[in-house]
C-alpha positions in Angstrom: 100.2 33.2 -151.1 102.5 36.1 -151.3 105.9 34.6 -152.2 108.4 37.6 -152.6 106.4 38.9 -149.0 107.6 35.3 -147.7 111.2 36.3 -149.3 111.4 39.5 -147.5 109.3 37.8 -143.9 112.4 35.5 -143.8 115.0 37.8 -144.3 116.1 36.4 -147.5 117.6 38.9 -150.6 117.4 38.2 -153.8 120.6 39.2 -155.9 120.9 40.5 -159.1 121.3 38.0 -161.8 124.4 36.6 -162.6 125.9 36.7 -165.8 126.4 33.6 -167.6 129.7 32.0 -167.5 129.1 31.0 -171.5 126.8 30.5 -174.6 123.8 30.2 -172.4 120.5 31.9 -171.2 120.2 31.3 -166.9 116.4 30.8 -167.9 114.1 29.3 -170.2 110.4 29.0 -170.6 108.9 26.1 -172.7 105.3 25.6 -172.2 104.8 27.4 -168.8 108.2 25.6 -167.6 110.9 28.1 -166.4 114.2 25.7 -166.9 117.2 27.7 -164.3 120.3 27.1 -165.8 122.7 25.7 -163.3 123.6 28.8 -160.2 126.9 29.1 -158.0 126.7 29.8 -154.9 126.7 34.2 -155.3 128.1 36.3 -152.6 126.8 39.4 -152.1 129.9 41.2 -153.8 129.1 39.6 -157.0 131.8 37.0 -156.6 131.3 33.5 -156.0 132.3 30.9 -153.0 134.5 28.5 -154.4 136.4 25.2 -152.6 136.5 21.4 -152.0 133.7 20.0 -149.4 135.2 18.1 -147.0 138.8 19.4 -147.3 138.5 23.2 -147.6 134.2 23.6 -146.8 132.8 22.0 -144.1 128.8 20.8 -143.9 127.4 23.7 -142.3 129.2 26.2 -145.3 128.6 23.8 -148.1 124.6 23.8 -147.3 124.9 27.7 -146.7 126.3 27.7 -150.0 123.4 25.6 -151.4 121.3 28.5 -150.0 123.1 31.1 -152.4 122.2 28.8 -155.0 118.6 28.8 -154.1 118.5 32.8 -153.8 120.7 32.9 -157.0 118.0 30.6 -158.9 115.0 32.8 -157.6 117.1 35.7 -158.9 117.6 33.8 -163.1 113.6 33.1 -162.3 112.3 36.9 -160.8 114.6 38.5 -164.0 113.0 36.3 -166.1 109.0 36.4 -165.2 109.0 39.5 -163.7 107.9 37.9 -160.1 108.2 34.8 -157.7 104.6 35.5 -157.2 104.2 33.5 -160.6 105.1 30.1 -159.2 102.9 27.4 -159.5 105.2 24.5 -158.3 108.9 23.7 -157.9 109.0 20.7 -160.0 112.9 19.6 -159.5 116.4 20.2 -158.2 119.8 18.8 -159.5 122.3 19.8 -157.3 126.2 19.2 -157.8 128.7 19.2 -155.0 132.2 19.8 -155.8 133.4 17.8 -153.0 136.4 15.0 -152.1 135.9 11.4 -152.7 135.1 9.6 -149.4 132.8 12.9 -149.1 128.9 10.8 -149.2 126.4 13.9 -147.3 125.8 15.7 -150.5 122.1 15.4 -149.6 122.7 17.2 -146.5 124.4 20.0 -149.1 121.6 20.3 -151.1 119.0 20.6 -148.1 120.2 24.1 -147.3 118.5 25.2 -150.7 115.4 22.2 -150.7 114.7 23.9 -146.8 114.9 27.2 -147.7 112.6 26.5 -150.9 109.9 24.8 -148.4 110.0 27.7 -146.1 109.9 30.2 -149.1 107.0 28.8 -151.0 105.4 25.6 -148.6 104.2 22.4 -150.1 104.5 24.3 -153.4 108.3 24.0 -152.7 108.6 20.6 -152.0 110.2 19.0 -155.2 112.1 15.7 -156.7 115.6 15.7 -156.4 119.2 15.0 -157.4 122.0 15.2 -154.9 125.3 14.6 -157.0 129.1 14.6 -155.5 131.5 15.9 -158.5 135.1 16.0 -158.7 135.1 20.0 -159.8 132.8 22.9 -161.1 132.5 25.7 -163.3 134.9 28.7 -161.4 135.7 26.4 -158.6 132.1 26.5 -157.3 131.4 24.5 -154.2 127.8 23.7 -154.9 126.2 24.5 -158.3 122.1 23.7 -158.3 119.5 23.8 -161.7 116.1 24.2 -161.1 112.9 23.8 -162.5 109.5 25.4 -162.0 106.2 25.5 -163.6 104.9 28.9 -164.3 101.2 29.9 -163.7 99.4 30.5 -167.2 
């Protein structure tokens, strides 16, 4: 299948990479593993959404947010390999909600990027998972999601 034709069918963009926030690479390939570096929810000005689910984000913004992450991972990935194309499976999410205390939906969060995974790339999407409410994040993020991925050889 045709991923990056699946990317563009759904009306999805791919940003430009971030630059990391520290000593760090935003990917790296041991034995045909790609390992994505943790990815903030990036706007398309370059800046990042930032704030508190369930005081300042609501559900719907929080799992749009998720979906940054997603596009922000396949962006670390793309740079990285040269193309989505590449993908052999989605192996796992962790994905970290910067949310209050009583706040329990973080899996609903993290479905915004899981979905959009499953639409982009189909039961080669569909991966374990780690839905994880945190008291703050790098920058303020809202959501911040790591991936990993095995790499066709």
């Amino acid at each position: 299948m045709d991923f990056e034709a699946k990317i563009a069918e759904l009306g999805l963009l791919i940003p430009k990479p971030a630059k990391p926030a520290g000593s760090y690479k935003p990917c790296v390939i041991v034995d045909n593993i790609a390992y994505i570096s943790g990815q903030g929810p990036l706007l398309e000005d370059g800046s990042f959404a930032k704030g508190k689910v369930g005081a300042d984000v609501d559900l719907e913004t929080a799992q749009n947010h998720a979906r940054l992450c997603g596009l922000a991972i396949l962006s670390a990935l793309k740079n990285e390999i040269g193309s989505i194309n590449k993908v052999d499976q989605l192996i796992k999410l962790t994905g970290f909600v910067n949310c209050i205390e009583s706040f329990t939906q973080q899996p609903l969060v993290i479905n915004g990027c899981s979905n959009m995974m499953k639409d982009i790339f189909g039961e080669t999407g569909v991966h374990a998972r780690a839905a994880v409410g945190v008291n703050s994040l790098p920058l303020g993020f809202t959501v911040e999601i790591e991936a990993m991925f095995k790499i066709k050889s």
